[in-house]
C-alpha positions as a Markdown table, in Angstrom:
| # | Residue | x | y | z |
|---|---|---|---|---|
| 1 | Unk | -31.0 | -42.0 | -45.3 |
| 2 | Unk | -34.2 | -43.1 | -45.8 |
| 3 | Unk | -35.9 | -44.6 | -42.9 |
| 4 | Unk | -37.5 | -47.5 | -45.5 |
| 5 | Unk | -33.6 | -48.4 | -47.0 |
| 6 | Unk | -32.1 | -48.4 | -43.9 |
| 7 | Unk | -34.3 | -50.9 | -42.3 |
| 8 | Unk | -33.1 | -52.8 | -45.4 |
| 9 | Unk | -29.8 | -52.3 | -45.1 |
| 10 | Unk | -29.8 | -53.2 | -41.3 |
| 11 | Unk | -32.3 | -56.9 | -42.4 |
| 12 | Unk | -29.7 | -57.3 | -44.9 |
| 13 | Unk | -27.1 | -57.2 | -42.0 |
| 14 | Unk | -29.3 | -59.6 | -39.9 |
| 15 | Unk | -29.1 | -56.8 | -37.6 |
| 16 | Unk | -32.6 | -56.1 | -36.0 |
| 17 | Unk | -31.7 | -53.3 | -33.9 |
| 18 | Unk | -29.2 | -50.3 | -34.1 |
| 19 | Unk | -28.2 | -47.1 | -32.0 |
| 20 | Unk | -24.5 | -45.6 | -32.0 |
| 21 | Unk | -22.8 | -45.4 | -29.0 |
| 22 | Unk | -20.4 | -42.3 | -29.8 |
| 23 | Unk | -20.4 | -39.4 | -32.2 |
| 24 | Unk | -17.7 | -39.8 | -34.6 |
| 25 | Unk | -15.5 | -36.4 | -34.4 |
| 26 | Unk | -16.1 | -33.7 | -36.6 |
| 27 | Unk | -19.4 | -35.9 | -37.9 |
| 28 | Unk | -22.7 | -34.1 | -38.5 |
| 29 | Unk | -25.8 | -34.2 | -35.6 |
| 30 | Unk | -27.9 | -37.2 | -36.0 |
| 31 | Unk | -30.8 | -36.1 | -36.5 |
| 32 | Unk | -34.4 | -38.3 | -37.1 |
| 33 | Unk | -35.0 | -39.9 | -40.6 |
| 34 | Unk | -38.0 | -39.0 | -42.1 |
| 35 | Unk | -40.5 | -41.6 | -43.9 |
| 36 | Unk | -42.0 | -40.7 | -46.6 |
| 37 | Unk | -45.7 | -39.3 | -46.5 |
| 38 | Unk | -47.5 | -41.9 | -48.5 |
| 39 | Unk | -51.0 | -40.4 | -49.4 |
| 40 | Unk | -53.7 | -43.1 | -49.3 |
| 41 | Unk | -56.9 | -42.5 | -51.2 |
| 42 | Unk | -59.6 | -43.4 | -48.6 |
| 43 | Unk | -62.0 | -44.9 | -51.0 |
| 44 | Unk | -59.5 | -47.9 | -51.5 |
| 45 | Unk | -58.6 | -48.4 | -48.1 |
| 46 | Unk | -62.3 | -48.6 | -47.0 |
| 47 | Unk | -62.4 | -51.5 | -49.5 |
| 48 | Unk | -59.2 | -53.3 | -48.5 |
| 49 | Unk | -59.4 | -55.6 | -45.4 |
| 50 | Unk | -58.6 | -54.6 | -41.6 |
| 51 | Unk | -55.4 | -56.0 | -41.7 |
| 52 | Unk | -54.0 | -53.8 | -45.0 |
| 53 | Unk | -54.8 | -51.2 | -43.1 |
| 54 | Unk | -53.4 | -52.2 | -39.8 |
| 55 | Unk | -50.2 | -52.7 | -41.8 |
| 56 | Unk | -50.5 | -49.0 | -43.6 |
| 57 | Unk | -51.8 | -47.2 | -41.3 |
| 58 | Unk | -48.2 | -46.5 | -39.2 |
| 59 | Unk | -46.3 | -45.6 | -42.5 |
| 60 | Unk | -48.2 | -42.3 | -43.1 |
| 61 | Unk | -46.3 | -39.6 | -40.6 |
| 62 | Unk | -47.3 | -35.5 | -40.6 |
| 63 | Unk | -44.7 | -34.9 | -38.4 |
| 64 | Unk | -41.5 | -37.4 | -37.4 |
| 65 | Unk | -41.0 | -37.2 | -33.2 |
| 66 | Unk | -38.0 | -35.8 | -32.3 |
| 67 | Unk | -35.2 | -37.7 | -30.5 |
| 68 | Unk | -34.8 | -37.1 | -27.4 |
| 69 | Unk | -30.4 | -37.2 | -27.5 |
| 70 | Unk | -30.0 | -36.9 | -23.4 |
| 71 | Unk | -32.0 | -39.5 | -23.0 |
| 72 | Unk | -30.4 | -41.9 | -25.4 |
| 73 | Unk | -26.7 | -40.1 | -23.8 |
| 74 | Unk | -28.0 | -41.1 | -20.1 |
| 75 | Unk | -29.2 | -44.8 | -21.2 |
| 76 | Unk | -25.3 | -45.4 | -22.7 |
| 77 | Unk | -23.6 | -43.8 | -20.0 |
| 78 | Unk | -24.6 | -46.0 | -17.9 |
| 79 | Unk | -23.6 | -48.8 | -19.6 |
| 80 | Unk | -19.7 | -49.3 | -19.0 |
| 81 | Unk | -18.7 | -51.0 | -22.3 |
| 82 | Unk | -14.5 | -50.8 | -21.6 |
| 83 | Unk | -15.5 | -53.2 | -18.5 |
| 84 | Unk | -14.8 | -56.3 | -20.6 |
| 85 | Unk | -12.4 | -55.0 | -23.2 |
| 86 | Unk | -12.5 | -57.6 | -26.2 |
| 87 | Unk | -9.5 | -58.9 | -27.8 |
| 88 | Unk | -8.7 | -57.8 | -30.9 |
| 89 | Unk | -9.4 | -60.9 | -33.3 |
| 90 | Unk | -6.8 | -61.3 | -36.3 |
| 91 | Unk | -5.2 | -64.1 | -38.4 |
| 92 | Unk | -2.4 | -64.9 | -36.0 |
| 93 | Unk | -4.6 | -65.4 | -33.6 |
| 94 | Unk | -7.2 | -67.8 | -35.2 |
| 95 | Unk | -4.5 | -69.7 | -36.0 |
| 96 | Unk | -3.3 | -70.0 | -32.9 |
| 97 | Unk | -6.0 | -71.3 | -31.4 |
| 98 | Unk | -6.3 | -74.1 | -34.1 |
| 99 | Unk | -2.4 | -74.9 | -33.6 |
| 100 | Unk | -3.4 | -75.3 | -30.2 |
| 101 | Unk | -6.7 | -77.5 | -30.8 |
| 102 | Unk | -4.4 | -80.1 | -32.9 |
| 103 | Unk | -3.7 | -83.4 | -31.8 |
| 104 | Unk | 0.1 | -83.8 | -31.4 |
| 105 | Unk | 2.2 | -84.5 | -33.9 |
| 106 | Unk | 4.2 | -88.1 | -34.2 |
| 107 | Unk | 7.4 | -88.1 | -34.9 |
| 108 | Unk | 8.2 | -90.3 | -38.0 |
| 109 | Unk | 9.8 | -94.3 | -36.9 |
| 110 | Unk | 10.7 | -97.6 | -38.6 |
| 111 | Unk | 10.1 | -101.0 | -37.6 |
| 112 | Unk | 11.7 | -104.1 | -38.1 |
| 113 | Unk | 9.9 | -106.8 | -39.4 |
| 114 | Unk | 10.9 | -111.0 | -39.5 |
| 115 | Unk | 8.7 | -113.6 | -41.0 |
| 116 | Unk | 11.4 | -116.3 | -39.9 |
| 117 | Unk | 8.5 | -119.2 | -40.3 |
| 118 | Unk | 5.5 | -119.4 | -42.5 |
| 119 | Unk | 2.5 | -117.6 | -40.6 |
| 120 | Unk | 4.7 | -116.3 | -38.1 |
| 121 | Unk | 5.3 | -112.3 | -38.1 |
| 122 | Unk | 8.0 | -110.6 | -35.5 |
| 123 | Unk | 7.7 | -106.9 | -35.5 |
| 124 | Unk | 10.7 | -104.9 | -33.4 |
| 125 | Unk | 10.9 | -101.6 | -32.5 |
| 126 | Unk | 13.6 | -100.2 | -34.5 |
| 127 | Unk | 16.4 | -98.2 | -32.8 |
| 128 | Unk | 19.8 | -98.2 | -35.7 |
| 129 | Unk | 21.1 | -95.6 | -33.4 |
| 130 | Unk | 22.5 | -98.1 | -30.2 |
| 131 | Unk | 24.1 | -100.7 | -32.8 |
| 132 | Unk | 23.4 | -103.7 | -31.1 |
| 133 | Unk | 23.4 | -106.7 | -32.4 |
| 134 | Unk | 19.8 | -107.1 | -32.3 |
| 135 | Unk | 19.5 | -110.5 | -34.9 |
| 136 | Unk | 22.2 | -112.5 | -33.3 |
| 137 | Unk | 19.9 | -112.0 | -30.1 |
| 138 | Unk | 16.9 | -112.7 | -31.9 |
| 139 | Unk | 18.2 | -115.8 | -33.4 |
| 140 | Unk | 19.2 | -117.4 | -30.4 |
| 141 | Unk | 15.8 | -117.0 | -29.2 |
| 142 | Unk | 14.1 | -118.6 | -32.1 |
| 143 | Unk | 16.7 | -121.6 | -32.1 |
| 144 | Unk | 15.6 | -122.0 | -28.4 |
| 145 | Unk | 11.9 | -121.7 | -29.0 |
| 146 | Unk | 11.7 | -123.9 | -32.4 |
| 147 | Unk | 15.0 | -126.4 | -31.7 |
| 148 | Unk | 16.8 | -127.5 | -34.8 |
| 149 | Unk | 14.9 | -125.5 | -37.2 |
| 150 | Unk | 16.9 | -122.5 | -38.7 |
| 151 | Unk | 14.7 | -119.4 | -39.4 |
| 152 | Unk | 15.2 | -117.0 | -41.8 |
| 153 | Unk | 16.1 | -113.9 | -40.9 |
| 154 | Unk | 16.1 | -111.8 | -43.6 |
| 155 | Unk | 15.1 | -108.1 | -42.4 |
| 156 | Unk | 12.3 | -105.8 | -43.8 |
| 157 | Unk | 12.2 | -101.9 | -42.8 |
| 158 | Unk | 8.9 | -100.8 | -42.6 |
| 159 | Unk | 8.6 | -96.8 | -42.4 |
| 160 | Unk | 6.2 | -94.6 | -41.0 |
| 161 | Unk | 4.5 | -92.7 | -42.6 |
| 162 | Unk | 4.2 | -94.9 | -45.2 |
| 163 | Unk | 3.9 | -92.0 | -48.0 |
| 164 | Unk | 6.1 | -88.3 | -47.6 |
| 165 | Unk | 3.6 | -85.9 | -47.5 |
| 166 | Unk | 3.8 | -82.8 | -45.6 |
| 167 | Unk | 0.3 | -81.5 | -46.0 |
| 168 | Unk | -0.9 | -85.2 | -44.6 |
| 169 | Unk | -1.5 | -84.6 | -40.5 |
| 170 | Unk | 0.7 | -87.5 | -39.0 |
| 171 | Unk | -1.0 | -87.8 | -35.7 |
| 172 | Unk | -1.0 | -90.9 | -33.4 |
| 173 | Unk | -4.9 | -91.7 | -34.9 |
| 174 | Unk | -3.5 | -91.9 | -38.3 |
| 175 | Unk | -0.3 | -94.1 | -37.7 |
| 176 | Unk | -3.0 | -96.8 | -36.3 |
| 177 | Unk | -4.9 | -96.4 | -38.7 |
| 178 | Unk | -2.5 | -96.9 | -41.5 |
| 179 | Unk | -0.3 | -99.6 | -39.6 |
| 180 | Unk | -3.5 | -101.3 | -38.8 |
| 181 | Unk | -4.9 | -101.2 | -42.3 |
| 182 | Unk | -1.2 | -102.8 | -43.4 |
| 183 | Unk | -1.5 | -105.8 | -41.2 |
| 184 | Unk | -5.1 | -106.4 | -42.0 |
| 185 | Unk | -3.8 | -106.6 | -45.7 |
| 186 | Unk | -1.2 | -108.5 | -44.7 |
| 187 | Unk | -2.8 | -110.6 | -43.3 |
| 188 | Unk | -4.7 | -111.4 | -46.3 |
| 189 | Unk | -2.1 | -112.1 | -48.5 |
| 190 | Unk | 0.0 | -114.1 | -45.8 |
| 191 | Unk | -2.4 | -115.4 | -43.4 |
| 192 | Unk | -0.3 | -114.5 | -39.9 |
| 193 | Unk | -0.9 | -117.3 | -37.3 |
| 194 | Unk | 1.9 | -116.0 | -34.7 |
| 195 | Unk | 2.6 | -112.3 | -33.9 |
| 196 | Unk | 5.3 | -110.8 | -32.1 |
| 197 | Unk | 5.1 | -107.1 | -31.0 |
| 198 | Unk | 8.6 | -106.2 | -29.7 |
| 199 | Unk | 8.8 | -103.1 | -28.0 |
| 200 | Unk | 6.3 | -99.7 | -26.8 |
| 201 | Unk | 6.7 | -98.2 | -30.3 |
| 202 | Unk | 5.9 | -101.0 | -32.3 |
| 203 | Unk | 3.2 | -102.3 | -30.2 |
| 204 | Unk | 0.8 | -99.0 | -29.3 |
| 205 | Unk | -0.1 | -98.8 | -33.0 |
| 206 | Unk | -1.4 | -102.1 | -33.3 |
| 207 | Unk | -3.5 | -102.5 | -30.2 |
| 208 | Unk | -7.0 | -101.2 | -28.7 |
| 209 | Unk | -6.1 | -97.8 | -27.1 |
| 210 | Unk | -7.4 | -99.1 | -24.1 |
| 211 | Unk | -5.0 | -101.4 | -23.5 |
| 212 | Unk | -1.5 | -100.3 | -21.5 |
| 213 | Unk | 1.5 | -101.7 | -23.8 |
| 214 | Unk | 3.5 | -101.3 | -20.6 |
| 215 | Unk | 1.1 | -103.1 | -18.2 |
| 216 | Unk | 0.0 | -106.1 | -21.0 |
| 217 | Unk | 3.7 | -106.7 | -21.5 |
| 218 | Unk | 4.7 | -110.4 | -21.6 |
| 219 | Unk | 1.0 | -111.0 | -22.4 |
| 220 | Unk | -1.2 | -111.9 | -25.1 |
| 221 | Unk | -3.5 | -109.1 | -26.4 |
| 222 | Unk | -6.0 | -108.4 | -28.9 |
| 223 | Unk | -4.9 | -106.8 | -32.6 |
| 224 | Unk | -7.0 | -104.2 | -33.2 |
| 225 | Unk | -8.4 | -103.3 | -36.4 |
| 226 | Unk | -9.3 | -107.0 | -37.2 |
| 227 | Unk | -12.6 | -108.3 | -36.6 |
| 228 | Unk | -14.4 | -111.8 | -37.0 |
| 229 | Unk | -12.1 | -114.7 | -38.7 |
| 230 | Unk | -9.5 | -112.6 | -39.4 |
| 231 | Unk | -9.1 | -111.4 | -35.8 |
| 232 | Unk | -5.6 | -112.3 | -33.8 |
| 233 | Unk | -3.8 | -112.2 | -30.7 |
| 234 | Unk | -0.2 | -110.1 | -30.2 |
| 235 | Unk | 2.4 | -111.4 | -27.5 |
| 236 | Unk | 4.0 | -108.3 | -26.0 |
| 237 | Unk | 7.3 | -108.2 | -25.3 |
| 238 | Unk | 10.5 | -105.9 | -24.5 |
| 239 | Unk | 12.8 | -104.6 | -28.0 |
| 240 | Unk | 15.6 | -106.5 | -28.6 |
| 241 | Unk | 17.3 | -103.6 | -27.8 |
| 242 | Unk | 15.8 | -103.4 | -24.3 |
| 243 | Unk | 16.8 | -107.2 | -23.9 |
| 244 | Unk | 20.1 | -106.4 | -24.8 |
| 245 | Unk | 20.4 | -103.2 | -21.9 |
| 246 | Unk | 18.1 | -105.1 | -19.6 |
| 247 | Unk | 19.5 | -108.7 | -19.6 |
| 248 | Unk | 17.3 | -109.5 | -16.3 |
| 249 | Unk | 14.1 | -109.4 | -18.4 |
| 250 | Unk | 15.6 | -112.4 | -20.6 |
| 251 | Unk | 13.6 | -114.9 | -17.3 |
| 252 | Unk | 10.3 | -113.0 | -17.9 |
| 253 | Unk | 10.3 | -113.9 | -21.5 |
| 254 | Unk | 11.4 | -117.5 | -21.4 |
| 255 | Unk | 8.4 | -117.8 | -18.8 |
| 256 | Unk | 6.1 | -115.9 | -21.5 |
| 257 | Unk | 7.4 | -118.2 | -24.5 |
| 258 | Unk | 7.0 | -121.5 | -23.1 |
């Protein structure tokens, strides 16, 4: 090939320098390329500038200098390229490592939501599974807490996620965002004065990740999400459920309600 279009080629590349390492099998001898002998009439360079013929000067070749192959042979021998073998790179891998880089999945949930008072918003960690009766508990607590006033208890399922869409990722930053982004409209259409969080699942979604749901139980906590006159505070406390299994608890939260 010509010396000119290969340094083409190889720019093209964003290659800048270039030397085989093997001879293919049953490939012809590398041999030197030739440039071409430009002839330069004298009479123009003398007229041109030092630096045009600086830059011309190297392209005319009599005779091309012959490659010295043992040298070049020696120089690669001693480099030991199968040291480090390189993995072969293919789809199933790149994919792999992106599977791998992804931020775990959350599984899909429901929550129970009660709004047995103007202003005032329970939400319970749902759990249909353990059939407990869940609102005759929940009722007996809000007859305690607000005396002869009967609350309505009339149940709202709230699933997550909120849209079925399997090309959507469903990762733990994007069920706070979107449970967040509810309450905040929520709140907005029904100013919420009281909050409830009942439960790990339905209170780590709502909260600063900073805070431990565990740890902050029986305790009011910031909502996150909300900012400036719309901001609120959460009271953190067991399921129903867990009240249910865990009777015990039932003296920490009469402690945390009054």
């Amino acid at each position: 090939m010509n010396e000119l279009q290969r340094q083409a080629y190889l720019s093209a590349l964003g290659i800048e320098s270039y030397m085989p390492r093997w001879h293919l099998p049953c490939a012809p001898e590398s041999v030197a390329c030739l440039l071409p002998v430009i002839e330069i009439d004298s009479s123009v360079v003398s007229t041109q500038s030092p630096l045009i013929d600086s830059i011309i000067s190297p392209l005319i070749v009599n005779e091309p200098a012959k490659l010295d192959s043992s040298t070049a042979i020696d120089m690669l021998g001693s480099l030991d390229v199968r040291q480090k073998p390189v993995a072969p790179i293919n789809a199933a891998s790149i994919l792999q490592q992106f599977e791998e880089t992804k931020a775990p999945v959350v599984a899909p949930f429901s929550l129970s939501l009660w709004r047995p008072l103007s202003g005032f918003l329970i939400i319970d960690s749902r759990n249909s599974a353990a059939a407990l009766p869940t609102e005759l508990l929940l009722s007996n607590l809000l007859h305690v807490v607000f005396g002869t006033t009967k609350p309505d208890l009339k149940e709202e399922v709230l699933r997550w996620p909120m849209i079925e869409n399997r090309f959507v990722s469903r990762t733990i930053f994007d069920a706070c965002n979107e449970l967040q982004t509810w309450l905040a409209v929520e709140n907005e259409l029904r100013p919420i004065n009281r909050l409830w969080l009942l439960g790990e699942n339905a209170a780590q979604y709502f909260v600063n990740e900073d805070v431990s749901v565990v740890g902050s139980r029986w305790q009011s906590v910031a909502v996150a999400g909300l900012s400036g006159q719309s901001s609120m505070t959460a009271l953190l406390l067991p399921s129903l459920s867990e009240l249910l299994q865990k009777p015990i608890d039932k003296a920490l939260l009469w402690a945390a309600l009054d």
